[in-house]
N, C-alpha and C positions, 0 to 999 in steps of 0.2 A: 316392686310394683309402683312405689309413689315417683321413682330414676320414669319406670317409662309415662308415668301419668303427666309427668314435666317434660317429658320431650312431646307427648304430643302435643302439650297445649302449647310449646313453642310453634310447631310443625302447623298448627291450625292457626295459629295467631295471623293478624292484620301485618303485613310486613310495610312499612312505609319508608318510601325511596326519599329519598331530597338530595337539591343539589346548594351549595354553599358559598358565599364569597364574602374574603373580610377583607379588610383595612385597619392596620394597625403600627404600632413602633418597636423596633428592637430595640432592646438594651443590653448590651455587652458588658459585661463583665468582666476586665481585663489584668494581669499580672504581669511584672514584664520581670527575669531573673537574667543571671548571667553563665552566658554558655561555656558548660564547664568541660573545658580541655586540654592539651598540653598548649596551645596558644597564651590562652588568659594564664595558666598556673606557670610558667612562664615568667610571669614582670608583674605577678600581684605585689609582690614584696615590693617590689618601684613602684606600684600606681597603687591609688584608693578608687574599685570602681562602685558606682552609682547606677543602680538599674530603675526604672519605673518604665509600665505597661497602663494606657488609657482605653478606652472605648466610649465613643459617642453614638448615639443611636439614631438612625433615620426611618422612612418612612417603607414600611413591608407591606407585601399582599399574598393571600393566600385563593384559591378555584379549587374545587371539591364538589367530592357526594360522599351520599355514606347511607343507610339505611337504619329503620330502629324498629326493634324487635319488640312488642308492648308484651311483659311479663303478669300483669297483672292490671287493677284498674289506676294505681300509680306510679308504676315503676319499669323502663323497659330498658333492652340492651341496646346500646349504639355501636355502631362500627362503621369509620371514616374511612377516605384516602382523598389526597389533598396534596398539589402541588404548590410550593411558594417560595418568592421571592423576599429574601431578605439582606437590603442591604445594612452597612456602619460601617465608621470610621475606626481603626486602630493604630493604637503610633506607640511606639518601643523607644525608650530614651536611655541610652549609656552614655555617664560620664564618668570622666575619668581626670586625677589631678594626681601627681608625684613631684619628686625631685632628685637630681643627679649630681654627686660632686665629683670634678675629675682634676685630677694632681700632673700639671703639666711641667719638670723640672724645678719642681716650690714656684710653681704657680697655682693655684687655685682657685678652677670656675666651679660658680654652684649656678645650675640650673632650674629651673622651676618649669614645671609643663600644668595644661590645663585642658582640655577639649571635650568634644559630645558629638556620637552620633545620632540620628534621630531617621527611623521608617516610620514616614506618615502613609498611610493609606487608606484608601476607601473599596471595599469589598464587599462585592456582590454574590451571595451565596445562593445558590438553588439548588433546593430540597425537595425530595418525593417523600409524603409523610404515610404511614399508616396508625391507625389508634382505635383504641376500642374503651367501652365504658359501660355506665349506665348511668340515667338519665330520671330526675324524681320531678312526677308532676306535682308542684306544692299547691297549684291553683288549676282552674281549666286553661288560663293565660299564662302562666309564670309557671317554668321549668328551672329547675337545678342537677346539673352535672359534673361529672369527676371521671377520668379515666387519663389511660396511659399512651403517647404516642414514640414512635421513631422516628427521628431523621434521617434522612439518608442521604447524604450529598453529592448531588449528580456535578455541580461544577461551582468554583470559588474564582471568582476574576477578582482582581484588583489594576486599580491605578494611582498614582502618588508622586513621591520623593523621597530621595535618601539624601539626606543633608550631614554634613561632618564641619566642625569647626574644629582649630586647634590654637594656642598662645603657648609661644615659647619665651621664659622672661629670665636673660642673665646678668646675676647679683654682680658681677664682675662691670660691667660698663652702662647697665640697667636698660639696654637693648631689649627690644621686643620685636618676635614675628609670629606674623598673625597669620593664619592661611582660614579659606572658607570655600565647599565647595556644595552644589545643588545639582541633582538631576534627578528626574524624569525617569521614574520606571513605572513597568506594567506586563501583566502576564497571568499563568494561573498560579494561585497562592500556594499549590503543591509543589511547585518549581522556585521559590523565592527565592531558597536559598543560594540558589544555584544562580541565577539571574543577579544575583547582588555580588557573588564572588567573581565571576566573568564578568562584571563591566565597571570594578572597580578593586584595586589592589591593597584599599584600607584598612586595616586590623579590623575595626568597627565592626565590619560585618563578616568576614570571616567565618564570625560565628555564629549568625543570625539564621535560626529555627523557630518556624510556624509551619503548622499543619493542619487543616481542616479534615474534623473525624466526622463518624454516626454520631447521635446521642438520642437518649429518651428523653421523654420529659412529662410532667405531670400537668395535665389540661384540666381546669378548673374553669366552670363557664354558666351562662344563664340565660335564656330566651324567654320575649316576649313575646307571644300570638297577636296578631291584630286582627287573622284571620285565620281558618283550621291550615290555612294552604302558607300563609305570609307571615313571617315571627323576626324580631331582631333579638342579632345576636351578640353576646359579649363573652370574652374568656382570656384566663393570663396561662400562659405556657411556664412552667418553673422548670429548669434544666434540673434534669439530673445527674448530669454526667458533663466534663468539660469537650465545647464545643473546638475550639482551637485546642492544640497541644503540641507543647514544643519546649524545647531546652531555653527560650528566652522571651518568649510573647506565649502566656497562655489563659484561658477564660470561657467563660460560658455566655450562653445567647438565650437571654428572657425575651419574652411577647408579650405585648399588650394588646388586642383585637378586638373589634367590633365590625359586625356586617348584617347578612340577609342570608337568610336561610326561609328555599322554598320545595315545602312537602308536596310531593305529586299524589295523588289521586286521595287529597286530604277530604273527609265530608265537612 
C-alpha cells in the first residue's frame, strides 16, 4: 500500500523541466607505463627505460536539460542528459639509456646510448552524458546535489607531435651522434597507434597505446536561485572509472563547472 501511495505521489507531483549550460576545466589525470611486448622485453637487459604520463587541463563546456521530480517539500529526483565538450593536453615521455661493448679482434668499443620519445597532444573529446540523482533544498535559494553520470564517447580528435631524440657516445675515440626528429600528427585518438606506426619506423612508438572509453562519474554540485525560473550553478565530476586506457598513456578526466540553469514553467 505505502509502494503505491509513493508512486502516486510521484505520478501527481510538479514535474519541472530545465534546460542547462556550463563552463568549466578538465583535469586529467595522467600515467604513462611501458608497453609490454616481445619488442621492449627484447633489449630490456641493454636499456634502462623511463616511462612518465602528464595531463594539462583546458577549457570544457557542457548543453543540456533534464527534469526534477519534487519528492517531498525538500527533496526531489533529478535526471539530466547533456552533451559536452571537453578538451586537455596529454604527452607520454619514454626514455631510455644503455650501453654495448663489442670485441672487434682485441679491439674494444664501449658504447654508451641515451634518447626519449615524447606524444604531445592536445585532444578533443565529445561526450553524450546521461545522470540521475537527487537534489536537497537546504534554503528556498540554495540547493545541494549528488548523483551519478555516464559518459559516452561519441569522438576523440587530437593534434600534436611525436618527437624522438637519440645520443650515441663512443668510449673509444669520445665520438658523439646526435640525431633529433619532430612531426606533426593528428587524427582520432582510437587510431593513434596505428597512425604513429605507419608514419614512422622508431621503436619509440611501436608500442604506443591510448584509447578513449565510457566512464561514470560522481557529480557533486550546488545552485543558487535568483529567481524560481533563474539559478547558478556549480558541480565537480569525480571519475570513477579510467577515462583513457592503454598499455602506455592512461588516466582519468575530472570537471570543474559553473553555469546557468533555467527552470520552465517555474512560479
Amino acid at each position: 500500500m505505502s509502494l503505491l501511495l509513493a508512486c502516486a505521489a510521484v505520478a501527481s507531483a510538479a514535474v519541472k523541466p530545465y534546460a542547462l549550460a556550463e563552463l568549466g576545466m578538465s583535469i586529467p589525470v595522467l600515467e604513462g607505463d611501458l608497453y609490454d611486448d616481445e619488442t621492449f622485453k627484447a633489449v630490456e637487459d641493454e636499456y634502462d627505460f623511463e616511462t612518465k604520463g602528464e595531463g594539462t587541463g583546458e577549457l570544457c563546456w557542457k548543453i543540456g536539460g533534464g527534469v526534477q521530480v519534487p519528492m517531498g517539500e525538500q527533496f526531489s529526483l533529478d535526471a539530466w542528459a547533456a552533451y559536452a565538450s571537453v578538451p586537455y593536453n596529454a604527452k607520454h615521455t619514454l626514455g631510455y639509456s644503455g650501453s654495448e661493448t663489442l670485441d672487434m679482434g682485441g679491439t674494444v668499443y664501449q658504447y654508451s646510448f641515451k634518447g626519449e620519445g615524447v606524444v604531445d597532444i592536445d585532444i578533443t573529446t565529445s561526450l553524450v552524458e546521461f545522470g540521475g540523482g537527487v537534489r536537497w533544498s537546504a534554503t528556498p535559494t540554495l540547493g545541494l546535489g549528488c548523483g551519478f553520470e555516464y559518459s559516452h564517447v561519441l569522438g576523440s580528435e587530437y593534434t600534436g607531435t611525436f618527437s624522438t631524440s637519440a645520443t650515441t657516445t663512443s668510449s673509444q675515440n669520445s665520438s658523439t651522434q646526435e640525431h633529433d626528429d619532430k612531426r606533426k600528427i593528428k587524427g582520432d585518438l582510437e587510431d593513434i597507434e596505428k597512425e604513429l606506426r605507419d608514419t614512422t619506423e622508431s621503436p619509440d612508438v611501436r608500442g604506443f597505446d591510448c584509447k578513449p572509453q565510457d566512464f561514470f562519474s560522481l557529480r557533486i554540485g550546488a545552485d543558487y536561485a535568483f529567481t524560481p525560473s533563474v539559478a547558478l550553478t556549480a558541480a565537480y565530476q569525480l571519475p570513477l572509472a579510467d577515462h583513457l586506457d592503454g598499455k602506455t598513456l592512461k588516466g582519468s578526466l575530472h570537471r570543474v563547472t559553473g553555469g546557468i540553469r533555467f527552470t520552465f514553467g517555474a512560479n
